[in-house]
N, C-alpha and C positions, 0 to 999 in steps of 0.2 A: 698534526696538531703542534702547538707553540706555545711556550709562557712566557714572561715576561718579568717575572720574578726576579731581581739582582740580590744573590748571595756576597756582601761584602765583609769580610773579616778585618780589614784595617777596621774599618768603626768601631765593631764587635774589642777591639785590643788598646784602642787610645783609650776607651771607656773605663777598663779594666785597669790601665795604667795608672789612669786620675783616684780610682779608688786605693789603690797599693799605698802611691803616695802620701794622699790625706792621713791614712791609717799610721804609717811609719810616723810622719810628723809627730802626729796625736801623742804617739805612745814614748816619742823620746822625752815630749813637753813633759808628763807624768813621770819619767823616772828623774827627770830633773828636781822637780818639785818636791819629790820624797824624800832626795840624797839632802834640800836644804831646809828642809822645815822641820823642826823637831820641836814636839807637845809637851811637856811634862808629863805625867801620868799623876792625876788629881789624888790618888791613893795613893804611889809609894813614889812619889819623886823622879821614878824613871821619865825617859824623854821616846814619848813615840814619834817614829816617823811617820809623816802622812803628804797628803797631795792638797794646795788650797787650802789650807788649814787657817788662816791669817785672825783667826779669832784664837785662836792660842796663847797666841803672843799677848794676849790683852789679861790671860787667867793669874790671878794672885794668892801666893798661899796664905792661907786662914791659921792665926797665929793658934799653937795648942792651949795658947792661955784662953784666950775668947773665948775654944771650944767649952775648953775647961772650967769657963764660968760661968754657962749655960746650966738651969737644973736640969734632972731629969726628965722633970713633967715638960720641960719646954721642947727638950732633943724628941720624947716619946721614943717609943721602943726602936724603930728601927734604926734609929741613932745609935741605939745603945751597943745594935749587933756590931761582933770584931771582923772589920771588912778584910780579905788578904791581899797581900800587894800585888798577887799574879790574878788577875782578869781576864786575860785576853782571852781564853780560850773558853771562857762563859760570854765572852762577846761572840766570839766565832757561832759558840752554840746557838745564840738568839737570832744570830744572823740568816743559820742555817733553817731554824724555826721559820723565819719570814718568810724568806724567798724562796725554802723549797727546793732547791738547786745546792749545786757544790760550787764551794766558797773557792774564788780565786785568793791565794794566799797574798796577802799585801807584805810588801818589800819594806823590811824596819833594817833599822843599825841595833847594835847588840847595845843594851842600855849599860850606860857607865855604872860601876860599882858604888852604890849610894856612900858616905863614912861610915866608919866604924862608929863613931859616937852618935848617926842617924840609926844606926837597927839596933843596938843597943837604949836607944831613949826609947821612952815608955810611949808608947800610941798614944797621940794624940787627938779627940774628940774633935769630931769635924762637926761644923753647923747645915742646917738646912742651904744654905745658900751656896755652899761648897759640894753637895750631892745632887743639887738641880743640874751644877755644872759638867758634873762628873756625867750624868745621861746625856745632858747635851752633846758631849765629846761620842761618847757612845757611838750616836746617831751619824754623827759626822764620818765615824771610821767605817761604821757599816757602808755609808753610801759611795765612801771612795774606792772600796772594795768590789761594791758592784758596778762602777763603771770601770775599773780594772780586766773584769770579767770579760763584758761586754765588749770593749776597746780590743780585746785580744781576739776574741772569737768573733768577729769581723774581719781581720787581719788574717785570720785562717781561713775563712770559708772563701774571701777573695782567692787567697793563691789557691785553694783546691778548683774554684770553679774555673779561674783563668787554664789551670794545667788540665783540665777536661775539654776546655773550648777551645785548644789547642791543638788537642789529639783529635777530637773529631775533624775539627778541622781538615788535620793532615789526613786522615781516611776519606773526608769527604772529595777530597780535591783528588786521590786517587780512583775514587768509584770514578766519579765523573769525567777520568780519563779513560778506565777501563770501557764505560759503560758508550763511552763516542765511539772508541775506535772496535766495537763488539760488531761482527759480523753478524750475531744476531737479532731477530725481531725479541722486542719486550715481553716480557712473561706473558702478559694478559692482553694479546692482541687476537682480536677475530675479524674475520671476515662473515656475516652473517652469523649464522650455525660452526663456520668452520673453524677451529681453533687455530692460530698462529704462532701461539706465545713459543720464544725458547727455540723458533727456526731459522737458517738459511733461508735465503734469498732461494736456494733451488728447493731446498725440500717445500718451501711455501708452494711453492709454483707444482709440486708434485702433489702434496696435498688437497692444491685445489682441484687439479686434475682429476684425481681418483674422488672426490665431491660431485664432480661431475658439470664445474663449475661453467666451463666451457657452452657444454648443453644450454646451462640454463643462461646463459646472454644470448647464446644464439636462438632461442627459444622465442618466438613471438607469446605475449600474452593475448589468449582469444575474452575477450568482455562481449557477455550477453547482457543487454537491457530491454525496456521496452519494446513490446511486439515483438519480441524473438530476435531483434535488430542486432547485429555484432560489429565487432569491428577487432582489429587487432594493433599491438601496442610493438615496436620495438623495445627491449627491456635495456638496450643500452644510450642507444638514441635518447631514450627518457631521462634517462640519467640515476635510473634505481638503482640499476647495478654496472657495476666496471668492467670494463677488461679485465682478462686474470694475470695482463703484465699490470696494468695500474691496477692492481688490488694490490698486487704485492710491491709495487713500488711505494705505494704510499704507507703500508705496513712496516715496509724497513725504515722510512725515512721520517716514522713517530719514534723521538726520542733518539735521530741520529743525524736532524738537520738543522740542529741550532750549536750556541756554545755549548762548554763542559757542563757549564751550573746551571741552563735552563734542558739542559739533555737530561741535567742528574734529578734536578727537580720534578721534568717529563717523567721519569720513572719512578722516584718516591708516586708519584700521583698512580702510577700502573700499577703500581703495589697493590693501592685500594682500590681501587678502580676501573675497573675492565673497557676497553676501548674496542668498539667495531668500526674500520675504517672504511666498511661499504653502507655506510650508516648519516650521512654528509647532505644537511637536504639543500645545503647550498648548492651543489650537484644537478640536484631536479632540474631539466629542461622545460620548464614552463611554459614556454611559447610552443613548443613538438607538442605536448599533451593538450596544450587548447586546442591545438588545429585538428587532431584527430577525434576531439572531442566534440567540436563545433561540427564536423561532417557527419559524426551520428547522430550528431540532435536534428538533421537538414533531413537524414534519411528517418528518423524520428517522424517530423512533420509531413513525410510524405505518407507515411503507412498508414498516420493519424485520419488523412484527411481534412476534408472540412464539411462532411455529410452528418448533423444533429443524429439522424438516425434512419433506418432504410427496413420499409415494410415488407416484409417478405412471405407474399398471401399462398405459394405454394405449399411453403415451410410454417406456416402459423406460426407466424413469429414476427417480436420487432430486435433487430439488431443496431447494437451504436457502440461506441469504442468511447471509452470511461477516460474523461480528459481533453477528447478534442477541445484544438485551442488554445488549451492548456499545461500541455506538458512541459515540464522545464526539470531537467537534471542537475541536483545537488552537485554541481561542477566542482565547488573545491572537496564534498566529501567522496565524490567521482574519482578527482587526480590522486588523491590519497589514498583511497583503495588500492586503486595500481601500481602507485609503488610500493606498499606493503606486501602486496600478493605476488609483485618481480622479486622484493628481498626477500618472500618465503618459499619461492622456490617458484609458485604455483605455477602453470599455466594456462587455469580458465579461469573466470569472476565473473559474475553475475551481479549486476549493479540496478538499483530501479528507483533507489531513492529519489526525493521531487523536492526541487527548493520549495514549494508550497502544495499542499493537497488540490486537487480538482473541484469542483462545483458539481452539484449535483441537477441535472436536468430538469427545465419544470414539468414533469410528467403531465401532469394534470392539462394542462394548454394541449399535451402530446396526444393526450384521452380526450381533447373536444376535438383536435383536427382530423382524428381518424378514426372515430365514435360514427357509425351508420348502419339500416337497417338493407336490407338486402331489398333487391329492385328487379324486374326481368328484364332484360331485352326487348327491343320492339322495333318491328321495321315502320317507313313514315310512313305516314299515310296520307302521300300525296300520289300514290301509284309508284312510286319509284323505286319503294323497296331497298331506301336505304337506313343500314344499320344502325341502333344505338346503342351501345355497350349496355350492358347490367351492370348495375351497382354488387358490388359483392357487399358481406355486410360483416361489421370488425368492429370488435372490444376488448379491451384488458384491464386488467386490475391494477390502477395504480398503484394500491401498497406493496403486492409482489414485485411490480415493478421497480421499485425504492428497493427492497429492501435486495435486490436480486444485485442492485446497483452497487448499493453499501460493501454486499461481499466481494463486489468485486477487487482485480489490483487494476492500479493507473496502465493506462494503454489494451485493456482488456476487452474482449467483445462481450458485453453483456448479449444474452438473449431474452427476450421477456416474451412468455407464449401470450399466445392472441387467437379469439375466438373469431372465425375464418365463418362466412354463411355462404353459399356459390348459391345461388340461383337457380331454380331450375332452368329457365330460358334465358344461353348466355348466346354474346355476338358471336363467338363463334359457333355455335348450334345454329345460330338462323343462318349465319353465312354459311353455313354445310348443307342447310338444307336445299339450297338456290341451285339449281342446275346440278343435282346431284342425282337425278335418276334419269336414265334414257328413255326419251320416250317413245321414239321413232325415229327409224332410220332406212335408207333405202341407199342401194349403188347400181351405175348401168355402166355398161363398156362404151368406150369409142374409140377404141381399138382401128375400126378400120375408117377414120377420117382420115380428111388432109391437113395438114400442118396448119394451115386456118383456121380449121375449122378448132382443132385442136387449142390450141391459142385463142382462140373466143369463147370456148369452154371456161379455159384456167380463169379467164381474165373476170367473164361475169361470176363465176365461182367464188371469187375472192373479193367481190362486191359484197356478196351479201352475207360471207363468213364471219361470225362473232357477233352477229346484231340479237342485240336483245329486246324482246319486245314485251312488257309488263301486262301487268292483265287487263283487258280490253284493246288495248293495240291491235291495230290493223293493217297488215303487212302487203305492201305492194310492189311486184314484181317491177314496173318499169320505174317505178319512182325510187326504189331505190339499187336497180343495175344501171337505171340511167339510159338515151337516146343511144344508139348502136352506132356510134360514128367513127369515122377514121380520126376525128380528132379526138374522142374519148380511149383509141387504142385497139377497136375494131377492124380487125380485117373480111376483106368479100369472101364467100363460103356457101356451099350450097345452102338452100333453105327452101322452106313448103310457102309459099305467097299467095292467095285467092287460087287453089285449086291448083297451081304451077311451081315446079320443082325451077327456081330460078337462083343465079347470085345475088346473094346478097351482103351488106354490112353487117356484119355481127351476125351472120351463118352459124350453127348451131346452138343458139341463146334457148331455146325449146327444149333442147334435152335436159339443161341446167333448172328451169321453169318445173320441166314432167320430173324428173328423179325428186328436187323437194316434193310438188306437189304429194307423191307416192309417199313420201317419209310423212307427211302431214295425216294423211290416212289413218296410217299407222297411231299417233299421238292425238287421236281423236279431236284435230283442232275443226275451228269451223273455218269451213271454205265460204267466203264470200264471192269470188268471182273466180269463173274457170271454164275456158273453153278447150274441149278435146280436138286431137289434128283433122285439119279433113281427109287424111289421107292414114294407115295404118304407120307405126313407127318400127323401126326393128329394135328400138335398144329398151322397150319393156311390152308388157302383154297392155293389150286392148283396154279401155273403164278403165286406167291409172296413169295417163299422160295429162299433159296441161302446155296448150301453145301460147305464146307470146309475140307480138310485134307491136312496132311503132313505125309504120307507114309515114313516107311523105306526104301520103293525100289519103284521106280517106280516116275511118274511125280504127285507135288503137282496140289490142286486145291484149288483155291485162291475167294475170295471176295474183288472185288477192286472198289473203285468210285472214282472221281474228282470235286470238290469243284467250279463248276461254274457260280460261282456268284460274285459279284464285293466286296464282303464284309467276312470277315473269318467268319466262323461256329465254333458251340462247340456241341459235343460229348456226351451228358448227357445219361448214363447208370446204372438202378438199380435196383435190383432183392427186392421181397417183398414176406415174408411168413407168412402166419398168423395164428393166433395160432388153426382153424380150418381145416388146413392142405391145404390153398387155396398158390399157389405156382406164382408167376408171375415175367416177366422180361419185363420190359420197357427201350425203348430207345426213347431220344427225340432231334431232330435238331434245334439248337438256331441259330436266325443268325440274319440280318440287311433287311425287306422290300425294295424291288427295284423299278424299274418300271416295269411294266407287270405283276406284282405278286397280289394274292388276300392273303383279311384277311381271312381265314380258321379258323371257329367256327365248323366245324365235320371232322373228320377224321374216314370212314368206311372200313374194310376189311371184313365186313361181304361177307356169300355168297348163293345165290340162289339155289344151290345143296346139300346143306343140309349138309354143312361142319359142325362138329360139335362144334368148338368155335368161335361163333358168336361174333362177336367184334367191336365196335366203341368205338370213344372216340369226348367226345361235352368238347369247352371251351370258355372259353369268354376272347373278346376282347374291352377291356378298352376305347382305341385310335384309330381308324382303319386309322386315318387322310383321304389321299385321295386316300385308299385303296378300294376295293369294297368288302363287307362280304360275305362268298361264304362257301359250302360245296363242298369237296373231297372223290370218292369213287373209290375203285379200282373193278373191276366185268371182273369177267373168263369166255372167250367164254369156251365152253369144248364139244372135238372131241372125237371121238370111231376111233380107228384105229388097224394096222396091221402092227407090220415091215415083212416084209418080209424077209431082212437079218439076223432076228434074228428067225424068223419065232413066235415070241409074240404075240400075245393082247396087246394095250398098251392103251390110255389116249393122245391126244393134247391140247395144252389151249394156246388162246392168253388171254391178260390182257390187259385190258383197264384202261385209269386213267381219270374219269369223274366229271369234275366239274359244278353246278350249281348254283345258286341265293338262296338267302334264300327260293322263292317261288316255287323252283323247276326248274324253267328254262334253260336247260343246253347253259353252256354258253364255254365246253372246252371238247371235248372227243377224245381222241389218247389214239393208243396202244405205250405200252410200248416193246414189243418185239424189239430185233434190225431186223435189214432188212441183206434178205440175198443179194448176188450180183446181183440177177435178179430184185431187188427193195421186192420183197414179204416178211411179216414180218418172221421169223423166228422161229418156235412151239416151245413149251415145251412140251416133252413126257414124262411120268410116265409108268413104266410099273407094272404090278400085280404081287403080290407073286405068285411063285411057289407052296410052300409050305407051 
């Protein structure tokens, strides 16, 4: 710090000079005037001296005849009283009555000795006009005597105050040397809290050390605001606080870095006035605390978002952060926090204050867009069975909602609860219920084909896997594995053609045809078209196969069913080889439980005749709700017969589909044959090789 105060003592002495002088003048003129003007004294002839008197001179004595021819009644009495010729000291006394003060003696010459024939003559009778005079004089003496006073005791208060403003002077001019060249800081010098006054340069610096001063510049201050957001301050960087060389440099150099007289004056003022020199907000780094202030308010608007609000129907609730949009940080009462909380040492703050309050949401707009009553799901109905979500159904109270806002603080997640309705029938309940229960399945080896044949397996396998077919759909083997060509990726492979084991395109497409058909069985669909082989197969029992071709010449033969359930089916088909040469092709019917239907934990194609691929398949059921758990068996009656028109040997079978209870019970047994017009079910023949 620095003043600028100029101590001059020349001015302070010419001043004092000019008054010395006028005084001496004054007082000579006065003793001059006294030594030459002498008064008479209107009562006994003596001559006073006095100052200015010049009507004296004009006074004339009144003859004793005059007096003495005056009567009585004319003089009146106080005429008559005998005056004495010494007065003066009854003027003194009146004098003193006045003014209350002590009389400066006024300077006379000693009065000449009147004659001997003047004090010896008889007093003479003075007139009225001779005692008017005699007060006149009076008055005149008294007033020369009080500037007598006056004139002196001005003349002395001058020298006394010149010889006081002298002395201090010369002490003053001595502090202000001692106090420049003093290795010490000022009495009343701090650093924050920490006292300086009365130190060394080193013990300051010791001082602040054991303060722990160090610590706290190298101390980041951490500031939490808004959203939990922080950010940290360098405390010297900012410029709160100094180094604890420039604390102390600047500590010694108050009141040791100017002249004597503004050092000396520096320190009168430390006297009164205590000085913190980490205290200097011209210091403040203003441009460092915008920039790290401008970066939390970016990190601010990020947290903020800019979502009004976000329904959250798990949680019943709506959530929104009090301010989007809005926030703005009391920046300058921000940078001021910070440096008060670096100069008090701290180092955490918590800051939230908002150059202006937020805005409160129009709830009510918020309460018509999301005000609804709850709705169910529904698949279309155009057969396709696709979904449409449910309405869930949602309300809240606007005034909790206000008032839930009002408590809140700026940047805060309000929650406002919300009356949540779920539907009983939601999309995802219908979409659970689509191909979630198995409805039939079947698997057959082909283990011992040839690489073709095998390969024409996979290939129509994977035709018809994943098709879904809705209810009434009618499902066709060639139309949708398609012509058996080399250019569709069929290879030649044995195969059964008009009664003859010959090569052909797309050689084993039959087994792929007979194992769904056999799954179809099982999931009680309706077969509309199916011809069994003419010849027996080895990869399932008799009444459960289904052949297929497409002939260059002549009529195809087809494998066709219809999806008679109220719900679509899916298609699941997939061949599996394993690395012990075990070969298998499963197909499985997904679909939706209805009424009338059982939960199916076995599925059996095995058979009593000593078919050689004995086959079940067991699975478990999770949920059966109010389904009843059941096992499924398909069992071939099997006939010896004769055609006669072809003149053969052949083979008859019906096929039964028999269902029971877990404890064996049968609870469902029908042939599967269709009925011919006479009502009778309809055989399947096999006939024997020839050859």
């Amino acid at each position: 710090m620095s003043n600028d105060f100029d101590f001059n003592f020349d001015d302070i002495l010419n001043e004092f000079d000019a008054d010395a002088s006028n005084s001496v003048r004054s007082d000579e003129y006065e003793e001059d005037e006294y030594e030459s003007v002498e008064i008479p004294s209107p009562r006994t002839g003596a001559r006073v001296s006095g100052g200015h008197l010049c009507e004296a001179e004009a006074l004339t004595e009144s003859s004793d005849e005059t007096v003495a021819a005056q009567s009585a009644d004319e003089r009146g009495p106080r005429y008559d009283a005998e005056i004495q010729p010494d007065d003066d000291e009854e003027y003194e006394e009146d004098y003193e009555d006045e003014e209350d003060e002590e009389p400066v003696p006024v300077k006379q010459k000693a009065p000449k000795k009147a004659p001997k024939k003047a004090k010896k003559a008889k007093k003479a009778k003075k007139s009225a006009e001779e005692y008017e005079e005699e007060a006149r004089m009076k008055e005149l003496i008294r007033a020369e005597r009080k500037n007598n006073h006056e004139s002196t005791g001005g003349i002395v208060g001058a020298i006394v105050a010149l010889v006081l403003i002298l002395g201090l002077a010369g002490g003053a001019v001595f502090a202000a040397i001692h106090i420049s060249n003093s290795d010490k800081i000022l009495p009343h010098v701090t650093a924050g809290e920490v006292d300086l006054g009365g130190m060394t340069v080193a013990e300051a610096e010791s001082a602040l050390t054991s303060a722990g001063w160090d610590q706290r510049a190298e101390t980041p201050l951490t500031v939490k605001t808004i959203g939990d957001i922080t950010f940290t301050v360098d405390p010297v960087e900012s410029g709160a606080i100094a180094a604890k060389s420039d604390v102390v440099d600047a500590a010694y150099k108050y009141g040791h870095d100017s002249n004597i007289f503004k050092n000396l004056l520096t320190y009168i003022k430390n006297i009164a006035t205590p000085v913190d020199v980490n205290s200097d907000d011209s210091d403040i780094n203003s441009e460092y605390l915008d920039g790290v202030i401008s970066t939390a308010e970016a990190d601010i608007d990020e947290y903020m978002g800019t979502e009004t609000y976000t329904l959250d129907e798990e949680n019943s609730c709506i959530t929104l952060k009090k301010g989007v949009g809005e926030i703005y940080l009391d920046t300058a009462g921000l940078k001021s926090a910070i440096v008060q909380a670096i100069r008090n040492g701290e180092t955490e703050l918590e800051f939230t204050d908002l150059s202006a309050q937020p805005t409160m949401p129009d709830f009510n707009a918020i309460h018509t867009e999301l005000k609804r009553d709850p709705v169910d799901a529904y698949f279309s109905d155009d057969g396709r069975f696709e979904v449409t979500d449910e309405i869930v159904g949602c309300d809240f109270d606007v005034a909790t909602a206000q008032s839930l806002w009002n408590e809140a603080a700026a940047g805060a997640v309000v929650t406002v609860p919300v009356t949540i309705t779920v539907p009983e029938v939601t999309g995802d309940s219908l979409r659970g219920t689509l191909f979630c229960d198995l409805l039939g399945t079947m698997t057959t080896d082909y283990s011992a084909s040839v690489d073709n044949r095998k390969s024409n397996v996979r290939l129509a396998t994977s035709k018809i896997d994943g098709l879904i077919l809705y209810p009434g759909d009618e499902f066709s083997y060639n139309t949708t594995v398609g012509a058996r060509t080399v250019e569709a990726g069929f290879l030649s492979a044995p195969a059964y053609s008009n009664g003859e084991v010959v090569e052909e395109i797309g050689g084993g497409a039959c087994q792929v045809s007979s194992t769904l058909y056999s799954a179809c069985l099982f999931a009680f669909m309706e077969i509309t078209d199916r011809t069994n082989h003419y010849f027996a197969v080895n990869y399932m029992q008799l009444g459960t196969d289904a052949t297929v071709t497409i002939p260059s010449e002549g009529n195809a033969v087809d494998y066709c069913f219809r999806n008679n359930r109220d719900y679509p089916i899916k298609i699941v088909g997939y061949t599996n080889e394993e690395e012990d040469g075990t070969c298998t092709i499963t197909f499985e019917i997904w679909g939706t439980r209805q009424e009338g239907d059982y939960a199916f934990v076995e599925f059996n194609n095995s058979n009593q005749y000593g078919w050689d691929n004995q086959w079940s398949r067991t699975v478990e059921v999770d949920d059966p709700g109010d389904f009843q758990l059941a096992k499924v068996k398909l069992v071939t009656d099997l006939y010896s017969a004769y055609d006669d028109a072809l003149g053969r040997d052949c083979r008859r079978t019906l096929t039964y589909r028999i269902v029971t209870d877990l404890d064996g019970n049968e609870l469902l047994n029908e042939c599967i044959n269709p009925l011919l017009a006479d009502g009778n079910p309809a055989m399947d023949t096999y006939y024997y090789h020839t050859s």
